[in-house]
C-alpha positions as CSV (number, residue, x, y, z in Angstrom):
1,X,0.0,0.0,0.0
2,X,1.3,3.4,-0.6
3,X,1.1,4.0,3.4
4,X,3.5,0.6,3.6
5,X,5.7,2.4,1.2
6,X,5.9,5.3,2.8
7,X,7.0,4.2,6.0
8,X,9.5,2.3,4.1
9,X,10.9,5.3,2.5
10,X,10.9,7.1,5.8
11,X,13.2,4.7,7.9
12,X,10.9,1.8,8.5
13,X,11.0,1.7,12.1
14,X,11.6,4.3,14.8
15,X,15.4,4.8,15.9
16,X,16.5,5.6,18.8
17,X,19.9,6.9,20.3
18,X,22.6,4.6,20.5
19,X,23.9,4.5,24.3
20,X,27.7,3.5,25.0
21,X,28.6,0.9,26.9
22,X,31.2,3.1,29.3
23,X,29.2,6.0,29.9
24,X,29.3,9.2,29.3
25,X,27.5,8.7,26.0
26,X,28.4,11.8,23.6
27,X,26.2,13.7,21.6
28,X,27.4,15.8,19.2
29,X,24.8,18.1,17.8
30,X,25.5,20.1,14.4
31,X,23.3,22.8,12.3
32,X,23.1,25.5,10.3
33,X,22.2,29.2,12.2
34,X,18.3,29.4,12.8
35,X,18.0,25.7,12.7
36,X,16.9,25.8,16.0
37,X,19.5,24.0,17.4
38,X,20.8,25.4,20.5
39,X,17.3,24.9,21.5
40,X,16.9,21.4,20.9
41,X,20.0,20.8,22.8
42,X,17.9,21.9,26.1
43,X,14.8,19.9,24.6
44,X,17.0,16.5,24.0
45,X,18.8,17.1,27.8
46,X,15.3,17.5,29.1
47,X,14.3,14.4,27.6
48,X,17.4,12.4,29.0
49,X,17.1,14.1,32.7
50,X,13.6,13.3,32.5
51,X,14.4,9.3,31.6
52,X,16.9,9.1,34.8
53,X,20.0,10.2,32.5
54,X,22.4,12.7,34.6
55,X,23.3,14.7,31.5
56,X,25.8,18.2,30.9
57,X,25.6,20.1,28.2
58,X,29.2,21.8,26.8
59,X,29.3,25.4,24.9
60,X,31.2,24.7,22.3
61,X,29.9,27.4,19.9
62,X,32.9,30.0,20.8
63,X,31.7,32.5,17.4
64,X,28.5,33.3,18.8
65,X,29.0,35.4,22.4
66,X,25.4,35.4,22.9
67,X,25.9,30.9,22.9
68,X,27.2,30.5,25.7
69,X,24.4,32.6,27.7
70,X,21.8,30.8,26.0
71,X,22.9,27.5,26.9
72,X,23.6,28.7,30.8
73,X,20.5,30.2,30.8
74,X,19.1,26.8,29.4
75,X,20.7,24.9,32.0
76,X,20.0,27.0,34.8
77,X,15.6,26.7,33.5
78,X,16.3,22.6,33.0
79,X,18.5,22.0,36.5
80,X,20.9,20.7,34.1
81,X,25.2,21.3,34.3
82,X,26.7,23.8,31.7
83,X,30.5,23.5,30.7
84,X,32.1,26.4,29.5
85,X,34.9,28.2,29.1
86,X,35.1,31.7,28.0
87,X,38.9,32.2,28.5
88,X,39.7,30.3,25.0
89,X,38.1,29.8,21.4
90,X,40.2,26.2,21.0
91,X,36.9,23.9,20.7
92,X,38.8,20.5,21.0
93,X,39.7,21.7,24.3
94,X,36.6,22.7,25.4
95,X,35.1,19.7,24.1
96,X,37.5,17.9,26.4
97,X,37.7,19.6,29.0
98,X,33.3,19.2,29.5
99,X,33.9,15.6,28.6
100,X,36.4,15.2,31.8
101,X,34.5,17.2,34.1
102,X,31.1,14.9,33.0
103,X,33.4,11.4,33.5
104,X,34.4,13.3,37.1
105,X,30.8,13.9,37.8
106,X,29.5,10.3,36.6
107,X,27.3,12.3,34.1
108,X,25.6,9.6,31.7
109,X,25.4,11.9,28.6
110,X,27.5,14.8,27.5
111,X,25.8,17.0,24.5
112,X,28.4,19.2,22.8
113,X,26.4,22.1,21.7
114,X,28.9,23.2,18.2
115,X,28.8,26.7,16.0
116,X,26.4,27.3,13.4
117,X,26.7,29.0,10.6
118,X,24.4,30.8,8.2
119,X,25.8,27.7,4.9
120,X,27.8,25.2,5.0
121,X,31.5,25.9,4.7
122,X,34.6,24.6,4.8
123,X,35.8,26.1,7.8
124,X,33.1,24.8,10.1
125,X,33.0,21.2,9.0
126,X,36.6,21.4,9.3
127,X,36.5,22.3,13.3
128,X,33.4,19.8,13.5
129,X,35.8,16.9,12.2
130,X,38.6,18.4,14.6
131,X,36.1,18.2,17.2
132,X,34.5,14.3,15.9
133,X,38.8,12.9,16.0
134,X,39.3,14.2,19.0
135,X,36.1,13.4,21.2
136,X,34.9,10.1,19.2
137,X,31.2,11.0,19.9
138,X,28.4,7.9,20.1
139,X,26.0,10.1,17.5
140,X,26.5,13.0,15.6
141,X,23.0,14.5,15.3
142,X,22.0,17.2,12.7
143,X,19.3,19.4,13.6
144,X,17.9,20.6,10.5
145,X,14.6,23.0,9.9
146,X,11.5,20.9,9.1
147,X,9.9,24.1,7.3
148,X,13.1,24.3,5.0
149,X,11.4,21.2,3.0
150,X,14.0,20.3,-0.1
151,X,17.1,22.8,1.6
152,X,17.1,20.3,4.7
153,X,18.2,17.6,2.7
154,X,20.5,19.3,0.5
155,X,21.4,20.6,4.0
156,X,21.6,16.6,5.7
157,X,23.5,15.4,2.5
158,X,26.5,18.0,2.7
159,X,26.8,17.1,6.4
160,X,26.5,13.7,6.2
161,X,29.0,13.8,3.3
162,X,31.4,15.6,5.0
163,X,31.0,14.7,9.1
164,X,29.6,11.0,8.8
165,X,26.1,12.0,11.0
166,X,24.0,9.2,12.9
167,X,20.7,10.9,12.9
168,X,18.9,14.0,12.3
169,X,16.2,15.7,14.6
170,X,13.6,17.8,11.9
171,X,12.6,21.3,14.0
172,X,9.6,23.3,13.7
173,X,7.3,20.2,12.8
174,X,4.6,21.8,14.3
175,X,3.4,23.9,11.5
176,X,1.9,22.4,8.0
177,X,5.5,20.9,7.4
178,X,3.4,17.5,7.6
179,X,6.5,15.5,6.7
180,X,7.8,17.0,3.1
181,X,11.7,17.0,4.5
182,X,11.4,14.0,6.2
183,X,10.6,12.1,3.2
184,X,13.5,13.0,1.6
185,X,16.0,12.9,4.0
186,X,16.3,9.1,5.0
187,X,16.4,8.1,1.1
188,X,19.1,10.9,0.6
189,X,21.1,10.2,3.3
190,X,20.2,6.6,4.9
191,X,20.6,8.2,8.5
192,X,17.3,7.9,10.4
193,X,15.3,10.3,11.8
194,X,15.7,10.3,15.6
195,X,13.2,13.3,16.7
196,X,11.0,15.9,15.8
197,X,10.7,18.9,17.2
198,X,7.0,20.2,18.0
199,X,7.2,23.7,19.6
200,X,8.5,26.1,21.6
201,X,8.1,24.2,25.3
202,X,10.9,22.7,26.5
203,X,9.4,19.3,26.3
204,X,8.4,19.6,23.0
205,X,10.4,17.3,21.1
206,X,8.7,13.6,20.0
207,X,10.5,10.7,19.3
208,X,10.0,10.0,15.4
209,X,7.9,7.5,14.0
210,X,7.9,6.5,10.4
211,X,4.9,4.6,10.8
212,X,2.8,8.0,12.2
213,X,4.5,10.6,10.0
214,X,3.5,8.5,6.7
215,X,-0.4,9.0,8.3
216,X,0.4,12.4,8.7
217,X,1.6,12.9,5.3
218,X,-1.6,10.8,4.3
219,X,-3.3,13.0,6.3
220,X,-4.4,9.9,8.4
221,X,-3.7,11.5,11.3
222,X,-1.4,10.6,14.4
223,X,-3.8,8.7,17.0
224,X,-0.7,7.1,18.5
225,X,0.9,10.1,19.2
226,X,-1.9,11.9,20.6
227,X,-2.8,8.7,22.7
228,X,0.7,9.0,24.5
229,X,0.1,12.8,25.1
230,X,-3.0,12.5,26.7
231,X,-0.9,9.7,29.0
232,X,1.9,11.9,29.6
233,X,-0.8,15.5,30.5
234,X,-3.8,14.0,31.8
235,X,-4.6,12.7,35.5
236,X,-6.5,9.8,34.6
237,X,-7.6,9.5,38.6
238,X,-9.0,12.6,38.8
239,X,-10.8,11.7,35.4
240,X,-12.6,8.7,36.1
241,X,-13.5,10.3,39.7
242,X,-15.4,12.9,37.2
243,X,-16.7,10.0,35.3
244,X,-18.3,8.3,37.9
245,X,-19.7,11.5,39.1
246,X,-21.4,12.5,35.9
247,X,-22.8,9.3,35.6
248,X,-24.1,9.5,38.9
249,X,-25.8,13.2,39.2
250,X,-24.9,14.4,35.3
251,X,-22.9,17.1,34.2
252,X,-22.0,20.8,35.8
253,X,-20.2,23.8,35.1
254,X,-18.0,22.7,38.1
255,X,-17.2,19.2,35.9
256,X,-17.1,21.4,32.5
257,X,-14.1,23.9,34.1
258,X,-12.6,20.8,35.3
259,X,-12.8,18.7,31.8
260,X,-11.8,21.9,29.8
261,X,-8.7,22.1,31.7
262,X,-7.7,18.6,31.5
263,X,-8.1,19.5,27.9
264,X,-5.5,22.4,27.7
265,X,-2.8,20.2,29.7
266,X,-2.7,18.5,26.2
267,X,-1.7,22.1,24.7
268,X,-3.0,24.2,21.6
269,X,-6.1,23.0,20.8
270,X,-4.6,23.4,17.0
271,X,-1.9,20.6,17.7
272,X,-4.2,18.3,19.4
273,X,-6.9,18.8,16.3
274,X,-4.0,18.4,13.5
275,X,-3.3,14.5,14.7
276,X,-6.9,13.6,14.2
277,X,-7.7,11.7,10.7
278,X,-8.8,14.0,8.1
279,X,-8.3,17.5,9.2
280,X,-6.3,18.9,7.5
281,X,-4.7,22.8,7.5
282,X,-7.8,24.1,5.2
283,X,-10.0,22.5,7.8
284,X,-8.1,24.2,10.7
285,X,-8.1,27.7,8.8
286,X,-11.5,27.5,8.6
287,X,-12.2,26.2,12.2
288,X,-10.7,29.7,13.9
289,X,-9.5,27.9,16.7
290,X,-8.7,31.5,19.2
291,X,-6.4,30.1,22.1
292,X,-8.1,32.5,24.1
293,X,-11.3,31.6,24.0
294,X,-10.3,29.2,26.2
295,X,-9.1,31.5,28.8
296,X,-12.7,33.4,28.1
297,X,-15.0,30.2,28.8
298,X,-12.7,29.7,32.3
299,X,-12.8,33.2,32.9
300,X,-17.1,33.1,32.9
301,X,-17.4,30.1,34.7
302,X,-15.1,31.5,37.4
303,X,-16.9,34.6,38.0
304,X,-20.3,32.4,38.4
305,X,-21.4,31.5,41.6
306,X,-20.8,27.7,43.3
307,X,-24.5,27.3,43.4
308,X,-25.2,28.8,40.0
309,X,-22.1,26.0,38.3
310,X,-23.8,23.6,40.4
311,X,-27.1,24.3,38.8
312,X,-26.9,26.5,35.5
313,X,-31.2,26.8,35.5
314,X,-30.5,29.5,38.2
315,X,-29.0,32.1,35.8
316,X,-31.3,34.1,34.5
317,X,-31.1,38.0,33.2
318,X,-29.5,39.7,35.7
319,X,-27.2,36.8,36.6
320,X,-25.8,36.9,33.6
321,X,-25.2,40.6,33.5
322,X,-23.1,40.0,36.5
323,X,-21.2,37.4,35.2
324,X,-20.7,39.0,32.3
325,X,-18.9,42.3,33.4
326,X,-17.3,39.8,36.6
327,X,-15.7,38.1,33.4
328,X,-14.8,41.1,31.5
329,X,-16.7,39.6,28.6
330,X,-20.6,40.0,26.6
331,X,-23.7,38.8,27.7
332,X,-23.9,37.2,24.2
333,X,-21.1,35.1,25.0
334,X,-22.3,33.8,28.3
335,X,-25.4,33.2,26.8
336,X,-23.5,31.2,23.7
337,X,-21.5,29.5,26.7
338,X,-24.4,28.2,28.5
339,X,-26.1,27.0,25.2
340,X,-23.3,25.2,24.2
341,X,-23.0,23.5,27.9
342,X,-26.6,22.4,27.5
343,X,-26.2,20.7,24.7
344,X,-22.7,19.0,26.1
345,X,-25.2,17.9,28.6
346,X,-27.5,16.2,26.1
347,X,-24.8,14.3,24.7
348,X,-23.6,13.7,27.9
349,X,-27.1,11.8,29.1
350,X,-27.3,10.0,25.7
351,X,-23.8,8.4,26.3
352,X,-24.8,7.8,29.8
353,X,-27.5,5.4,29.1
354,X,-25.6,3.6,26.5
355,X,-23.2,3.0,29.3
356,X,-20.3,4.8,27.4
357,X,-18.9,8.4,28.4
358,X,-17.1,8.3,24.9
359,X,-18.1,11.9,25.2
360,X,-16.1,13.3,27.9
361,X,-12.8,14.6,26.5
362,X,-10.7,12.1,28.6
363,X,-13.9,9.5,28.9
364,X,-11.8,6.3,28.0
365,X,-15.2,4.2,27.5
């Protein structure tokens, strides 16, 4: 099938990062300026810290004086150890130096955090192959811009070509990039795919999955992906307390705040909407999906009363002119709120009786 075939051409199966043996592992991470890679350097150490990896990341950009902050200031947000050394522009001995402090420390992983440059050049892969002799990392990782499409793999080839990578992690897959680069780059360059990046948050970078990115592409969607997001954000207790309770006495504006806010843990309603199975970016223009109005439906509920959440029937005229200027927003669109709550209670006594809360936005059935 042309899904099969896709997946095929995108790696077959998801690779991960190869671990040594005699630890620290070394990560050396390479890119072109804008790439977003200094970023993803905080994402990936995040990621490792957050799997039980002690990890330290080493400046070894020496060209950019803004670097080094960036990565300090990254270290000091993640809780994570910054080598650097501002007294010298000799990378190798930087590189070092960070390495021997990390076996010193029992760090698991050092991630050497290079200089970027606006093109490839022979002066930087020069220092990067300096840098590869000297320090024998355990994967070379690219970080290439998803949004660049055909100029990330002209971009993965000269590196490859010239440094020997073991991977690539594609940034900014968040936006309608739905997978263009990454079809190319694993048939240009027979290096896998190891992440994608998915936003600005610090923990947004995904392990990649052939499998999941050929649906994306198909515009399939990415269930799987959205399945383990839900695991990592939501607090399935709390949820199937809700569940019981809605069965029980049916749904209030107490439950709605509650589900709506389990519901944002997942992030942008956007994101969530763009791994379901046929919607596709026309679909999401059209859909005028405002962050805020999020923040404007908690905002009314809050200024409500307990007993008027607990029992919406109470809120007649001149409640709702009360709420209305307690929430800084119209009458119109407490009135459109409490509509569309009614009618989430509907569906809500309907999946009741068929014994299923399907309906519920973490209701697991």
């Amino acid at each position: 099938s042309v899904h099969e075939e896709l997946v095929h051409i995108l790696g077959d199966s998801a690779a991960g990062l190869q671990f040594s043996g005699q630890p620290p592992t070394i990560i050396l991470m390479a890119g072109l300026q804008g790439s977003g890679k200094t970023t993803t350097v905080g994402k990936l150490a995040r990621k490792l810290k957050s799997e039980g990896r002690a990890t330290r990341l080493v400046a070894a950009d020496v060209y950019r004086p803004a670097a080094i902050d960036q990565l300090e200031t990254l270290g000091l947000q993640l809780d994570v150890p910054v080598y650097a050394d501002r007294t010298t522009k000799d990378v190798v001995k930087i590189a070092r130096a960070g390495i021997d402090e990390a076996k010193r420390a029992r760090d698991r992983v050092v991630i050497l955090d290079t200089a970027g440059r606006l093109q490839i050049d022979d002066e930087m892969m020069k220092e990067l192959i300096r840098v590869k002799e000297a320090v024998h990392p355990d994967e070379i990782l690219l970080v290439a811009d998803g949004m660049t499409g055909q100029d990330a793999v002209k971009i993965a080839d000269g590196f490859n070509k010239a440094l020997g990578i073991t991977g690539v992690i594609l940034t900014k897959m968040d936006g309608d990039a739905r997978g263009g680069a990454a079809l190319s780059i694993y048939g240009v360059t027979k290096k896998p795919i190891k992440y994608i990046g998915v936003g600005e948050k610090s923990d947004a970078l995904e392990d990649f999955h052939p499998d999941r990115m050929a649906g994306r592409i198909l515009q399939m969607g990415d269930v799987l992906s959205l399945v383990e997001k839900a695991q990592d954000a939501m607090d399935f207790a709390e949820a199937k307390k809700l569940e019981k309770k809605v069965k029980r006495e049916g749904l209030d504006l107490e439950d709605f705040l509650t589900a709506m806010k389990q519901m944002q843990k997942l992030g942008p309603l956007e994101g969530v909407l763009k791994m379901l199975p046929g919607v596709n970016a026309k679909m999401l223009k059209q859909a005028n999906l405002d962050p805020k109005r999020m923040r404007h439906i908690e905002a009314i509920v809050l200024s409500m009363t307990k007993e008027e959440r607990k029992d919406p029937h109470l809120i007649n005229g001149s409640r709702r002119s009360r709420i209305a200027k307690g929430s800084g927003r119209t009458v119109s669109e407490v009135n459109r709120l409490l509509e569309q709550f009614r009618d989430m209670q509907k569906m809500m006594k309907k999946a009741a009786t068929g014994g299923r809360l399907g309906g519920l936005p973490f209701g697991r059935g």
